[in-house]
C-alpha positions as a LaTeX table, in Angstrom:
\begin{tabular}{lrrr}
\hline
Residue & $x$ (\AA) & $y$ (\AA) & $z$ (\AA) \\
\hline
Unk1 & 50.95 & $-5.95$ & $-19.93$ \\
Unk2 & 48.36 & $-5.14$ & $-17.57$ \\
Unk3 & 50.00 & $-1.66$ & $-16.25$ \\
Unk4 & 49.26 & $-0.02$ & $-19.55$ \\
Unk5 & 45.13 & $-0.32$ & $-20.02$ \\
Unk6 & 44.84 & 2.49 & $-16.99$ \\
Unk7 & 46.71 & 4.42 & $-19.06$ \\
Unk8 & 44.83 & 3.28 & $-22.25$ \\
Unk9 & 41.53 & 4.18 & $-20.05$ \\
Unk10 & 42.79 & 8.22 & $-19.58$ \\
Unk11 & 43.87 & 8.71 & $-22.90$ \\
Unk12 & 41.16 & 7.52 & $-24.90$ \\
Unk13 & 38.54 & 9.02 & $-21.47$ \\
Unk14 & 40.33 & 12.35 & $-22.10$ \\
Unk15 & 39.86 & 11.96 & $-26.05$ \\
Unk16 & 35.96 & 11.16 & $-25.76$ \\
Unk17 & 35.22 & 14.10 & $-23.19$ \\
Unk18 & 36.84 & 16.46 & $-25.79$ \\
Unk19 & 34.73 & 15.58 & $-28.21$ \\
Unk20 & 31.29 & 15.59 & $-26.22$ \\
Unk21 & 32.45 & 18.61 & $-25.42$ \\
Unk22 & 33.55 & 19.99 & $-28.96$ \\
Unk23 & 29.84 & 17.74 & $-30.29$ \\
Unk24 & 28.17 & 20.29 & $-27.42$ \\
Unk25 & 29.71 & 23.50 & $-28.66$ \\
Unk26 & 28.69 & 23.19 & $-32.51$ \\
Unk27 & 26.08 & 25.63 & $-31.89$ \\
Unk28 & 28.44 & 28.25 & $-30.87$ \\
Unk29 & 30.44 & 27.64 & $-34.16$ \\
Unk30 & 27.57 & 27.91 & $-36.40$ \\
Unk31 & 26.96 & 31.33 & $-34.28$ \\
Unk32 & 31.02 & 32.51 & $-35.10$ \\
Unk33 & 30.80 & 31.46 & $-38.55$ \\
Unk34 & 34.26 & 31.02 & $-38.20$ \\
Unk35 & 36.02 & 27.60 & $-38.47$ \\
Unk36 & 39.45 & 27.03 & $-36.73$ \\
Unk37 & 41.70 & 24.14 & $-38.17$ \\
Unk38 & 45.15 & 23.30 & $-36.95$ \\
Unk39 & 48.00 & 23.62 & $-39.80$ \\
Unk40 & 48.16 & 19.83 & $-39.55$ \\
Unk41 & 44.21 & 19.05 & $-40.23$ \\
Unk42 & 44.17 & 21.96 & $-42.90$ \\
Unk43 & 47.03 & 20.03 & $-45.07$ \\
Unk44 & 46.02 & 16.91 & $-44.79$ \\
Unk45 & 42.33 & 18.63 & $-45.77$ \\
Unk46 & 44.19 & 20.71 & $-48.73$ \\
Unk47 & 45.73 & 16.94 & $-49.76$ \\
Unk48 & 43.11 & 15.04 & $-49.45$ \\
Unk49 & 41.18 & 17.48 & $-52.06$ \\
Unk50 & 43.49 & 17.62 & $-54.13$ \\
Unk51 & 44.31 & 13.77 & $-54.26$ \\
Unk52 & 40.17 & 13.03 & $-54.99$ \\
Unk53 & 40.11 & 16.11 & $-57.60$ \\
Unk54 & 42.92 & 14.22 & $-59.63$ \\
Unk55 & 41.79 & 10.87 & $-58.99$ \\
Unk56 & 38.91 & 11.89 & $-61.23$ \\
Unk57 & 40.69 & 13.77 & $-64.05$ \\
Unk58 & 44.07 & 11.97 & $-64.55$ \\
Unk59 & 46.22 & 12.54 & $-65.56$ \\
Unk60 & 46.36 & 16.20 & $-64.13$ \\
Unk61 & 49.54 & 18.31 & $-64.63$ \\
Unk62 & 47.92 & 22.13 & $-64.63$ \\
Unk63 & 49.38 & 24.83 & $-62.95$ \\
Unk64 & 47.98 & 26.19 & $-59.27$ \\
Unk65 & 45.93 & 28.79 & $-61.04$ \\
Unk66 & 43.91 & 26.14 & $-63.37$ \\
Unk67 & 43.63 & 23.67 & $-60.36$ \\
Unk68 & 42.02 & 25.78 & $-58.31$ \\
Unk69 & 40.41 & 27.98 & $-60.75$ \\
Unk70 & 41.78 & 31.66 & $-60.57$ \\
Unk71 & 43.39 & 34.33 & $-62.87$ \\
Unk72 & 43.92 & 33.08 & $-66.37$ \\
Unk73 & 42.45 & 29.77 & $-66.02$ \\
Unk74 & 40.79 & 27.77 & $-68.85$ \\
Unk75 & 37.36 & 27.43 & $-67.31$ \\
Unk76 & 36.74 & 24.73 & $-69.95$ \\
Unk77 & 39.13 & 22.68 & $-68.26$ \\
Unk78 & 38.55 & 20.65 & $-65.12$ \\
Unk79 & 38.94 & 22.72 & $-61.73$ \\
Unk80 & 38.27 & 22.73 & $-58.30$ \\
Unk81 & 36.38 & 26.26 & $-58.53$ \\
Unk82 & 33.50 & 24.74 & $-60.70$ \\
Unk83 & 33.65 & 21.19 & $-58.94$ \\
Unk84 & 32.85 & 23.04 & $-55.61$ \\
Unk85 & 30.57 & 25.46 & $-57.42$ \\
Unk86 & 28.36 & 22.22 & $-58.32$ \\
Unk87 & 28.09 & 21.24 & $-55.00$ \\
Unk88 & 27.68 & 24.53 & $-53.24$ \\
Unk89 & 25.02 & 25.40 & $-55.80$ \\
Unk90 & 26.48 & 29.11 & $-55.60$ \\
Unk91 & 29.48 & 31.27 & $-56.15$ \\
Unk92 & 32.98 & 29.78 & $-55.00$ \\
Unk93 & 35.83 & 32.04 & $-55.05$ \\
Unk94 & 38.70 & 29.91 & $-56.52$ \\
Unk95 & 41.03 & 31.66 & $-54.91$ \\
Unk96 & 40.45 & 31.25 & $-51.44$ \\
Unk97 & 41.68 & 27.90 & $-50.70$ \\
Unk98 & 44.86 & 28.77 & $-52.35$ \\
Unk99 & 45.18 & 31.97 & $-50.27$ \\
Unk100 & 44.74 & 29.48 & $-47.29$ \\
Unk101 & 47.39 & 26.99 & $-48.58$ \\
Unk102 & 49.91 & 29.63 & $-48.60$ \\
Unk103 & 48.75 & 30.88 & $-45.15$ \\
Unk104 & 49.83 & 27.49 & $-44.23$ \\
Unk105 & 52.71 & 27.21 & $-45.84$ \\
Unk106 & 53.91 & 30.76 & $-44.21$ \\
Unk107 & 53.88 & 28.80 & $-41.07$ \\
Unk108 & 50.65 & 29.80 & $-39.69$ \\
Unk109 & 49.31 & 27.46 & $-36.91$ \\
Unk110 & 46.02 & 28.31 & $-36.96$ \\
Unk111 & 44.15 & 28.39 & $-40.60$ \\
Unk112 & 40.52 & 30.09 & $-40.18$ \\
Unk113 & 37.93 & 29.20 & $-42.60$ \\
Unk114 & 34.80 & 31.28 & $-42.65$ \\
Unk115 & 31.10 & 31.43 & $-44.22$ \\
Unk116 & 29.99 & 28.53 & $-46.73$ \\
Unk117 & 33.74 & 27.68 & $-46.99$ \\
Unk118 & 33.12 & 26.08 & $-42.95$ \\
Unk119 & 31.61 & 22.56 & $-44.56$ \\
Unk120 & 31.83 & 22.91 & $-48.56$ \\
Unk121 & 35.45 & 21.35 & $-48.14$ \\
Unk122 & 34.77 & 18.20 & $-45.90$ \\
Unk123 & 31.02 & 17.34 & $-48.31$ \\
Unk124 & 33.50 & 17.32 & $-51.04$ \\
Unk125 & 35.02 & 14.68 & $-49.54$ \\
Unk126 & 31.99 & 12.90 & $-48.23$ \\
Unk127 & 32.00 & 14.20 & $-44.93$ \\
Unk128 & 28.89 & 16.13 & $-42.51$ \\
Unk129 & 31.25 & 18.19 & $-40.75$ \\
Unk130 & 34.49 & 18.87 & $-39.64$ \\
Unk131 & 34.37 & 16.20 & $-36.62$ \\
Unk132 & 33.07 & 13.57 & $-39.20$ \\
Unk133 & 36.30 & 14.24 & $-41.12$ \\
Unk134 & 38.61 & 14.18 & $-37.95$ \\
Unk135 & 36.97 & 10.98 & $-36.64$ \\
Unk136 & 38.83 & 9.21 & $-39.71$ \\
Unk137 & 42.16 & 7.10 & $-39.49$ \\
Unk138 & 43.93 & 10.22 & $-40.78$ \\
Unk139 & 44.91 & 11.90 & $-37.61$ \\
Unk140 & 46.71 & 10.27 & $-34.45$ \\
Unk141 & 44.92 & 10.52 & $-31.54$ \\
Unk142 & 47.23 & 13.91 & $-30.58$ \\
Unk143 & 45.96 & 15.32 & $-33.57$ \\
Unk144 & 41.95 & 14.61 & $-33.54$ \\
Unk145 & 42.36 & 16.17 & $-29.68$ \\
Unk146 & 44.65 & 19.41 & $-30.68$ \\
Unk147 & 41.94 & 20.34 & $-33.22$ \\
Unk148 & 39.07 & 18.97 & $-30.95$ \\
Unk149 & 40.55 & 21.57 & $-28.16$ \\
Unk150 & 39.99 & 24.50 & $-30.96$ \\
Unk151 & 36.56 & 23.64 & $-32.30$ \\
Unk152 & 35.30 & 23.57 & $-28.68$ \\
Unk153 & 37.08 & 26.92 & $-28.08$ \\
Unk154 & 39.38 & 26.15 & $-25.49$ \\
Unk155 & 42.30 & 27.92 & $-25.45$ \\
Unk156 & 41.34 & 28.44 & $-29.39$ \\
Unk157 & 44.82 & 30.25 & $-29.55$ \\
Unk158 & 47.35 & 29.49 & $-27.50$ \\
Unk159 & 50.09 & 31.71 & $-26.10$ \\
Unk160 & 53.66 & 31.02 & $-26.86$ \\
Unk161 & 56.22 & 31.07 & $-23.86$ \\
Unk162 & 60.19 & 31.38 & $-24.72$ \\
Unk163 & 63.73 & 31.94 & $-23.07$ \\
Unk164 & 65.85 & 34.23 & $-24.99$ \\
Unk165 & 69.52 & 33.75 & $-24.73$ \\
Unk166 & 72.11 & 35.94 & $-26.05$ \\
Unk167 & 75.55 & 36.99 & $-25.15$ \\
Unk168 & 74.94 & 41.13 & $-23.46$ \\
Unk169 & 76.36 & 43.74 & $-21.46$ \\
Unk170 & 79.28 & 43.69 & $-19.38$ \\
Unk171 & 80.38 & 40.19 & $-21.32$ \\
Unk172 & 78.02 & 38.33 & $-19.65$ \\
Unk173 & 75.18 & 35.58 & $-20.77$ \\
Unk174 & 71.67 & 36.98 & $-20.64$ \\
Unk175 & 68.01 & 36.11 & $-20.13$ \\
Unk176 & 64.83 & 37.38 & $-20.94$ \\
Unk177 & 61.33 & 36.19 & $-21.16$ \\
Unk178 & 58.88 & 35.90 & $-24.46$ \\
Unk179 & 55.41 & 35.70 & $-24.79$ \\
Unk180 & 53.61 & 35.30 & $-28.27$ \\
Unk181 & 49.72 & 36.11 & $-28.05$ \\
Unk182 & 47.01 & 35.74 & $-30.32$ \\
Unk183 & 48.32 & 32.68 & $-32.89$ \\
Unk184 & 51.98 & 34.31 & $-33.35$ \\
Unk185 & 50.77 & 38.00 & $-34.18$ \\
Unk186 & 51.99 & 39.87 & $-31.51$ \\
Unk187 & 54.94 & 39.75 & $-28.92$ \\
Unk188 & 56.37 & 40.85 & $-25.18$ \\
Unk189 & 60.09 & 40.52 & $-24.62$ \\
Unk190 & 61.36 & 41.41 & $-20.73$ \\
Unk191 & 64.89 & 41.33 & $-20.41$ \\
Unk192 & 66.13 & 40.58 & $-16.88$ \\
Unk193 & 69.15 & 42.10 & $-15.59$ \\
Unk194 & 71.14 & 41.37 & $-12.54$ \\
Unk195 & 72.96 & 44.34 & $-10.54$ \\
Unk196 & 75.67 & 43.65 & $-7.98$ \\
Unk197 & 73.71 & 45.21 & $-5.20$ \\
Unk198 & 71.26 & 42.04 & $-5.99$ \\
Unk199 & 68.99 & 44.87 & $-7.58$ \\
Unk200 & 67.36 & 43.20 & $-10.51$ \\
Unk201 & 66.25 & 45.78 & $-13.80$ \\
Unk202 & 63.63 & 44.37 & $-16.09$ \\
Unk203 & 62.95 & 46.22 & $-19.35$ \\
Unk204 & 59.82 & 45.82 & $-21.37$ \\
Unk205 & 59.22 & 45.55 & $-25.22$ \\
Unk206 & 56.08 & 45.02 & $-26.73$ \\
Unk207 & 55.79 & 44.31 & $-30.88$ \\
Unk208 & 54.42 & 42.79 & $-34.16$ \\
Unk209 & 55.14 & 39.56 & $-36.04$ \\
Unk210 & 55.16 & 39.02 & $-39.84$ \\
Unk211 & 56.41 & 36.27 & $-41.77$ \\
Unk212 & 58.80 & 36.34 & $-44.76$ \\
Unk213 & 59.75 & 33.31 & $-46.79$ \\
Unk214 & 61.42 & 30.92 & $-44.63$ \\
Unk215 & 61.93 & 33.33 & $-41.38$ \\
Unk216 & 59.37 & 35.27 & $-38.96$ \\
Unk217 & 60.26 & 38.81 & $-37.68$ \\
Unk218 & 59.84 & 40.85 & $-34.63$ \\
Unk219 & 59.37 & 44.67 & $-34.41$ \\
Unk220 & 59.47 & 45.82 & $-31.39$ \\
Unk221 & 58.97 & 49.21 & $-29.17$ \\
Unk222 & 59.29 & 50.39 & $-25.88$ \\
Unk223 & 57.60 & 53.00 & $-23.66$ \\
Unk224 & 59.77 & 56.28 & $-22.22$ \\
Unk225 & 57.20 & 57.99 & $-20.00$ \\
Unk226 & 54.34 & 58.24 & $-22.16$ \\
Unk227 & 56.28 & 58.36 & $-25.51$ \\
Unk228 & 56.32 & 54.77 & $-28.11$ \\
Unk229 & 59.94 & 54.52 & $-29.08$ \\
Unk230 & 61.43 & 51.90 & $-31.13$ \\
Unk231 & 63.00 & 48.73 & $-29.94$ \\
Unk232 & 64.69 & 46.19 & $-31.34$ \\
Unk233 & 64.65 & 43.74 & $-34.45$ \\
Unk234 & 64.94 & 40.33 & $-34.53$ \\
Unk235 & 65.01 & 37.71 & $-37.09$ \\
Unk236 & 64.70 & 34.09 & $-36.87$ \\
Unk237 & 64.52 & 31.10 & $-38.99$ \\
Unk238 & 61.55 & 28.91 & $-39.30$ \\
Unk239 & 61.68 & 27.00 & $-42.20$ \\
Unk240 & 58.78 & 25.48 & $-43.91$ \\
Unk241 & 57.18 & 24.35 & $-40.39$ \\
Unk242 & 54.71 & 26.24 & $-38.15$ \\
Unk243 & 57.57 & 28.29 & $-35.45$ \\
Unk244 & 55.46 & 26.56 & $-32.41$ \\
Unk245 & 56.53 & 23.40 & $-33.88$ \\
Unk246 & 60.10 & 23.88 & $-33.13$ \\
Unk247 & 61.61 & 23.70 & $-29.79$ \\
Unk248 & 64.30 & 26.13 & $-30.45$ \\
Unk249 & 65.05 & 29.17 & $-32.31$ \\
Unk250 & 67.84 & 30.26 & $-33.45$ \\
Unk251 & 68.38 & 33.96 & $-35.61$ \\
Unk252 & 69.63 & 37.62 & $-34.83$ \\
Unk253 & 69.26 & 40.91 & $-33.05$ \\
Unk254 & 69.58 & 44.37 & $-33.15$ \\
Unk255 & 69.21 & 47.32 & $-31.74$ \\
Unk256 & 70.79 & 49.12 & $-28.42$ \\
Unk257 & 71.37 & 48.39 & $-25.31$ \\
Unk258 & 71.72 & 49.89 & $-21.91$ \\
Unk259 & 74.69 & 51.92 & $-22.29$ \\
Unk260 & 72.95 & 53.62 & $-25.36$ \\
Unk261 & 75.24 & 51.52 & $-28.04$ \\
Unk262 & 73.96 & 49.91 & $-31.18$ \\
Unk263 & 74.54 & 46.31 & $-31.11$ \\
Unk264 & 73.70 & 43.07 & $-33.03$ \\
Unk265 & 74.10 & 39.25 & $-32.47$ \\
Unk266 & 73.33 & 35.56 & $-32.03$ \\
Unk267 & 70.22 & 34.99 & $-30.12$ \\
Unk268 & 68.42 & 31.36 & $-29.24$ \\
Unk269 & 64.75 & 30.77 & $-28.15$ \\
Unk270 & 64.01 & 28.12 & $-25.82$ \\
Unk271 & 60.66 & 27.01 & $-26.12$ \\
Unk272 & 58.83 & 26.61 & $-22.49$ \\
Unk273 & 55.19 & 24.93 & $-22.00$ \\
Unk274 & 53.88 & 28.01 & $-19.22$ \\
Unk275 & 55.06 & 31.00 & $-17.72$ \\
Unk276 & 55.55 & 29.43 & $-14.42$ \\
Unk277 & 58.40 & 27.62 & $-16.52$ \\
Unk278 & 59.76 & 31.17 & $-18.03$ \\
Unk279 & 59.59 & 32.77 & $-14.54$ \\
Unk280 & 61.64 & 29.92 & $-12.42$ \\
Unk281 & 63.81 & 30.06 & $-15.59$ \\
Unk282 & 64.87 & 33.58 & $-15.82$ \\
Unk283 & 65.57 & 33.45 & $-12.18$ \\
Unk284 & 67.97 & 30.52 & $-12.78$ \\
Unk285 & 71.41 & 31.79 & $-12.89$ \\
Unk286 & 72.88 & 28.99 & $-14.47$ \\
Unk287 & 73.38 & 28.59 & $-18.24$ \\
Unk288 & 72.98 & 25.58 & $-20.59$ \\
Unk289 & 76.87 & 24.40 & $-21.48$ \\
Unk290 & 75.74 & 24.28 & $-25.42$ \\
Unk291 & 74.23 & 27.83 & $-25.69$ \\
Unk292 & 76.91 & 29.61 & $-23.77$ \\
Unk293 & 79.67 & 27.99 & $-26.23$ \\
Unk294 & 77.24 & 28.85 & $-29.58$ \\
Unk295 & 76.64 & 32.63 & $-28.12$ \\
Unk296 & 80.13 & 33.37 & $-26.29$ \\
Unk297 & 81.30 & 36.98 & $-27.59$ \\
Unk298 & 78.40 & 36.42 & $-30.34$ \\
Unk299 & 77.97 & 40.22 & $-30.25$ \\
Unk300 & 78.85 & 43.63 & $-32.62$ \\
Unk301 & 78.84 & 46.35 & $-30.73$ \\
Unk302 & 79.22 & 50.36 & $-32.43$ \\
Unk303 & 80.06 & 53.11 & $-29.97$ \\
Unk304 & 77.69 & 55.96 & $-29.88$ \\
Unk305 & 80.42 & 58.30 & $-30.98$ \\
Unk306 & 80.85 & 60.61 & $-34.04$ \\
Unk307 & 84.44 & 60.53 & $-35.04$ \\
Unk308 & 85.44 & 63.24 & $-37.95$ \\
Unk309 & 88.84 & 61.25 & $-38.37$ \\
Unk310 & 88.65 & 57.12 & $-39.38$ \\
Unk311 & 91.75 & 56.29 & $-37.98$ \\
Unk312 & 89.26 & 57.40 & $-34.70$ \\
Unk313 & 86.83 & 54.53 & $-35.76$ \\
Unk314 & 88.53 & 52.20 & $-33.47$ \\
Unk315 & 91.96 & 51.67 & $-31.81$ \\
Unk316 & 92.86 & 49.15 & $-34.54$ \\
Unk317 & 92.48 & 51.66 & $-37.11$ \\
Unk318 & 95.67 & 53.55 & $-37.22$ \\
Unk319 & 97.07 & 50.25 & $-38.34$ \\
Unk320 & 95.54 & 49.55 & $-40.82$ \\
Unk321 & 98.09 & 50.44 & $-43.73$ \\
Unk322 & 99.54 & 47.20 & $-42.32$ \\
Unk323 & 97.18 & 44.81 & $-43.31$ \\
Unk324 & 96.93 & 46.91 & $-46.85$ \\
Unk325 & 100.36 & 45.71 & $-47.11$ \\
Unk326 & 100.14 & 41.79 & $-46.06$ \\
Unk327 & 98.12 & 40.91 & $-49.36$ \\
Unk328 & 99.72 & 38.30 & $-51.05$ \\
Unk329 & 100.95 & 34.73 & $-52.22$ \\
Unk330 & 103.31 & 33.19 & $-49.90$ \\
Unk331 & 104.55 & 29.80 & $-48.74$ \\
Unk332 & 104.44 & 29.01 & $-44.84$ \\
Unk333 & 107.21 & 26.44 & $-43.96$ \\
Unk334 & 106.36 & 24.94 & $-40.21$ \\
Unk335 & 108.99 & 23.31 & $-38.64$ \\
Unk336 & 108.82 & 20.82 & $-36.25$ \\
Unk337 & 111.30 & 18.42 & $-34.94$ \\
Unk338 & 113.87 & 18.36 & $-37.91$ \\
Unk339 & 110.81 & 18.23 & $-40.40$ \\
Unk340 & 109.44 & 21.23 & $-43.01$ \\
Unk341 & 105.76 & 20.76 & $-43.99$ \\
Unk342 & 105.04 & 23.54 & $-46.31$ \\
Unk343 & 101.53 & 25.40 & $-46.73$ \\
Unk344 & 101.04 & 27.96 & $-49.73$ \\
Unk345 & 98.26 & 30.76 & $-49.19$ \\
Unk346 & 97.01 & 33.81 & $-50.60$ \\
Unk347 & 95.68 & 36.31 & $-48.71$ \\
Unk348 & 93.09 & 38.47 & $-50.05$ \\
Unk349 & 93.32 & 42.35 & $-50.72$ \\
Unk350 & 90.61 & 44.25 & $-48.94$ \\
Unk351 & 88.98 & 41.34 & $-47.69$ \\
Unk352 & 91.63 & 39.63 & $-46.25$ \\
Unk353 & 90.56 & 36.15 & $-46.54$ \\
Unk354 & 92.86 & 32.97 & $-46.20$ \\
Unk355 & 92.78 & 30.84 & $-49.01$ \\
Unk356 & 94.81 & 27.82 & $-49.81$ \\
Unk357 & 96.77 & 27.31 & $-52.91$ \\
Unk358 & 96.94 & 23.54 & $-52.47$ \\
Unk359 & 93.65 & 21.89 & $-54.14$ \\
Unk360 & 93.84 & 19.35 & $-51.40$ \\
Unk361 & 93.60 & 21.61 & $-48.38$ \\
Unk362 & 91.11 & 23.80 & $-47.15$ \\
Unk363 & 91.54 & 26.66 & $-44.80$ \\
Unk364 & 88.67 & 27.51 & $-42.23$ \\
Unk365 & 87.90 & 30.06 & $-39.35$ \\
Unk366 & 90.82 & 32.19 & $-40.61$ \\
Unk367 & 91.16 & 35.75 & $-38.91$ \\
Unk368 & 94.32 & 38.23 & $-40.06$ \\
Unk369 & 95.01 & 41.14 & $-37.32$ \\
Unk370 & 97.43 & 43.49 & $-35.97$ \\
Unk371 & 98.77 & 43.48 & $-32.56$ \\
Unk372 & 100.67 & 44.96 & $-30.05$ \\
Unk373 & 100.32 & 48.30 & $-31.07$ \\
Unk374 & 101.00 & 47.19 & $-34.84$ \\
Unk375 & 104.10 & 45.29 & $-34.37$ \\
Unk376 & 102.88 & 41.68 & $-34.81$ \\
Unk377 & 100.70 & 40.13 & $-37.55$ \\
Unk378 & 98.57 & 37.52 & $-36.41$ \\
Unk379 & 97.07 & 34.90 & $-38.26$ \\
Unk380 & 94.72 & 32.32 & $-37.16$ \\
Unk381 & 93.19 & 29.61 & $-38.92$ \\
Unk382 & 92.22 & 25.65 & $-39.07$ \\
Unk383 & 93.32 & 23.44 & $-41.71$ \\
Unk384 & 91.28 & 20.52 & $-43.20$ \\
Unk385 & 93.30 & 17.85 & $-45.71$ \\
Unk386 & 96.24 & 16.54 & $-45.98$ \\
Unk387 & 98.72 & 18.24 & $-43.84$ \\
Unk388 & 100.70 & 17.65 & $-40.97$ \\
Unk389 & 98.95 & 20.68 & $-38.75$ \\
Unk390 & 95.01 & 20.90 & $-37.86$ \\
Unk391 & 95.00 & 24.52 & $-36.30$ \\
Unk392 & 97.55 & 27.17 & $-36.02$ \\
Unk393 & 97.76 & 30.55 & $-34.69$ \\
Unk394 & 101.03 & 32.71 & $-36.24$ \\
Unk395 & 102.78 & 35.61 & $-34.89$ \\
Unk396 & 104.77 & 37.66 & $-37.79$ \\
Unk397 & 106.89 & 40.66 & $-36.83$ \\
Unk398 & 105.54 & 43.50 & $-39.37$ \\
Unk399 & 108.26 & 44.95 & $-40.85$ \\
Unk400 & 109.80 & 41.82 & $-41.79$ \\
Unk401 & 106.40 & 40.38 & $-43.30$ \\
Unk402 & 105.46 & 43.84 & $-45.27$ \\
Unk403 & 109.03 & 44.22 & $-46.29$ \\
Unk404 & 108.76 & 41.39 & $-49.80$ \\
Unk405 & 112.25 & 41.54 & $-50.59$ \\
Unk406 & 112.91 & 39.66 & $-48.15$ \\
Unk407 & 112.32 & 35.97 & $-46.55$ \\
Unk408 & 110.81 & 36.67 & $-43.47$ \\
Unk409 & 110.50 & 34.09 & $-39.97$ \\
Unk410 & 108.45 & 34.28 & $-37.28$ \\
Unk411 & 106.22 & 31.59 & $-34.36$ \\
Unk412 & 103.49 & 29.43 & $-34.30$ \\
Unk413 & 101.85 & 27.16 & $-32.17$ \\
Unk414 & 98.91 & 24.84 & $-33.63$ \\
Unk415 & 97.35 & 21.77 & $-32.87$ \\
Unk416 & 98.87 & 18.36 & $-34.95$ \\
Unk417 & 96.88 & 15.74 & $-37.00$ \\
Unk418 & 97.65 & 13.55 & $-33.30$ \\
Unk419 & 95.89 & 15.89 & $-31.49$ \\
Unk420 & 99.29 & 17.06 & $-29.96$ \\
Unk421 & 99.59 & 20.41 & $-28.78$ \\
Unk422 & 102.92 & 22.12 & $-31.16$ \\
Unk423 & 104.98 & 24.45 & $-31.12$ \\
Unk424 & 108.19 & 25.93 & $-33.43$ \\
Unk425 & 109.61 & 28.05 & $-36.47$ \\
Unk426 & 107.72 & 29.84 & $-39.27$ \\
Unk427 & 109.53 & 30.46 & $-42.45$ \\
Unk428 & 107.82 & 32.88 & $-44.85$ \\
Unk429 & 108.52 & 33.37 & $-48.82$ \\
Unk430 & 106.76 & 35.58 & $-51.33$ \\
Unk431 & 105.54 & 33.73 & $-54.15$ \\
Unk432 & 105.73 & 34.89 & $-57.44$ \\
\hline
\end{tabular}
């Protein structure tokens, strides 16, 4: 028991320096006229006004607008406009705490409040000030000292540091480096690439960050010479939480890369606590297991190439009257070992989609293609239900697949409900 009061000592040493220090700088805020609150403090603010407004009108059901007294509000109604009004003794803009909330909510970690707005909020509640209010049992002692560290203007905003993985160039894994400045407004991506003379290439891009429901966005740019080109785009998901909160990102890209082809793909950000962290990262050759398997061959790639003819979009294009033709209902008969376990599918026109006629079976991960120079139909998919099979990958010759008159046979080998690797005969007949 007695190891953990030296530890006790630091933390709560550390917390009371903070705020002698925040308690010195209150002159300098006064000065800004600017108030910075943490996302955290600012909701538990928002809640804790809200909470004492309807504690005094129950029972309260009105709409945003009414409760905080903007647009067509009934001004004969209670509100927190003309509640704050009364205690200001001067013009409140009802609006403004609402605009703040959804700042919040956009996932914002850093709400400013400015002018008469600084201490109107916290006397509603019965406070002096802002460290009055964060003194209370509402925060945890992480919490009074993350907002302490912006009131006394240290490191008011912090920078952001991130690894960016994504599958690249020459079927390889990829690293590169980003920085978020200025309270997730603006970004620097480097991406670091390895030659095999040991020569390493870093390219620079330098952007913007806006929010959009549930997902922030990058817009980047690059510099040729003296000349702002564009860059790439990148899209992540968020959710309804502050994107510093979360240790990982995980979204899409696009744009080109460094032979000149558009591309797009999976991309995950690491988050890192310094750049000292990002730099010995980058220069890590090794991959994490997990991220490999979720990016592996994660990536679209569209030669830079005009073709005048389609069947010149790609070298599976002159085949693909074949797939036109494999459309249909059939029944798959697998047999293994003296036994027929029988699987009826459609296959979708245009789309080519897998579907299982059998209500108790679900297809999955299903893939139809042409092969070997469009001889052989392949079809891939897993199975989840009742059936014998778990995973199976088919070879069809074409002919005899296209041609419905016919019953038509081909291979598969799959993957049992015993985990056993199979093997055997595929019978195929057109359903009606």
């Amino acid at each position: 028991m007695c190891n953990i009061f030296p530890y006790i000592y630091i933390e709560i040493n550390i917390y009371t320096s903070v705020i002698r220090k925040a308690m010195e700088n209150t002159f300098n805020q006064e000065i800004n006229q600017t108030l910075l609150l943490t996302k955290q403090v600012f909701m538990t603010l928002l809640n804790s006004i809200i909470s004492q407004f309807k504690s005094s009108h129950p029972p309260f059901k009105y709409k945003d607008s009414q409760l905080y007294g903007f647009g067509n509000y009934d001004s004969e109604k209670p509100n927190l406009k003309d509640e704050l009004e009364t205690l200001l003794k001067g013009y409140v803009n009802g609006k403004y705490l609402y605009n703040k909330y959804r700042e919040a909510t956009t996932g914002k970690p850093v709400i400013k409040i400015s002018r008469e707005y600084r201490s109107l909020f916290f006397k509603y509640l019965g406070y002096k000030n802002v460290f009055e209010y964060i003194e209370s049992d509402l925060f945890t002692l992480e919490e009074k000292n993350k907002q302490l560290v912006l009131l006394n203007n240290i490191e008011a905003i912090d920078d952001h540091y991130y690894i960016c993985y994504y599958y690249g160039e020459d079927n390889k894994m990829i690293k590169g480096q980003v920085i978020i400045y200025n309270g997730w407004k603006t970004i620097e991506i480097k991406y670091f690439y390895n030659h095999e003379n040991q020569e390493k290439m870093v390219y620079t891009f330098f952007g913007t960050v806006s929010y959009s429901e549930d997902f922030v966005h990058f817009d980047t740019k690059y510099f040729a010479g003296n000349k702002k080109n564009e860059g790439g785009k990148f899209i992540f998901f968020i959710g309804k939480s502050s994107p510093s909160e979360r240790h990982y990102l995980i979204g899409t890209y696009s744009g080109f890369d460094k032979y000149d082809r558009a591309i797009a793909g999976k991309m995950i950000l690491k988050k890192f606590d310094s750049k000292a962290e990002i730099d010995m990262e980058v220069n890590d050759p090794s991959f994490d297991s997990i991220i490999c398997q979720e990016l592996n061959k994660n990536r679209i790639i569209v030669e830079s190439n005009i073709r005048k003819n389609p069947l010149m979009f790609s070298k599976k294009s002159p085949y693909a009257k074949v797939l036109m033709n494999s459309y249909g209902n059939y029944s798959f008969f697998f047999e293994l070992e003296d036994n027929l376990f029988e699987l009826k599918i459609k296959i979708d026109k245009y789309h080519f989609n897998i579907i299982s006629l059998n209500n108790f079976i679900i297809i999955e991960e299903d893939k139809v293609s042409v092969i070997n120079k469009g001889q052989i139909l392949n079809f891939d998919f897993s199975i989840s239900g009742m059936f014998h099979l778990q995973k199976v990958s088919i070879y069809i010759n074409v002919f005899d697949f296209t041609n419905h008159e016919i019953e038509s046979r081909g291979d598969f080998i799959g993957v049992d409900i015993n985990n056993n690797i199979v093997s055997g005969k595929l019978l195929v007949k057109v359903l009606d």
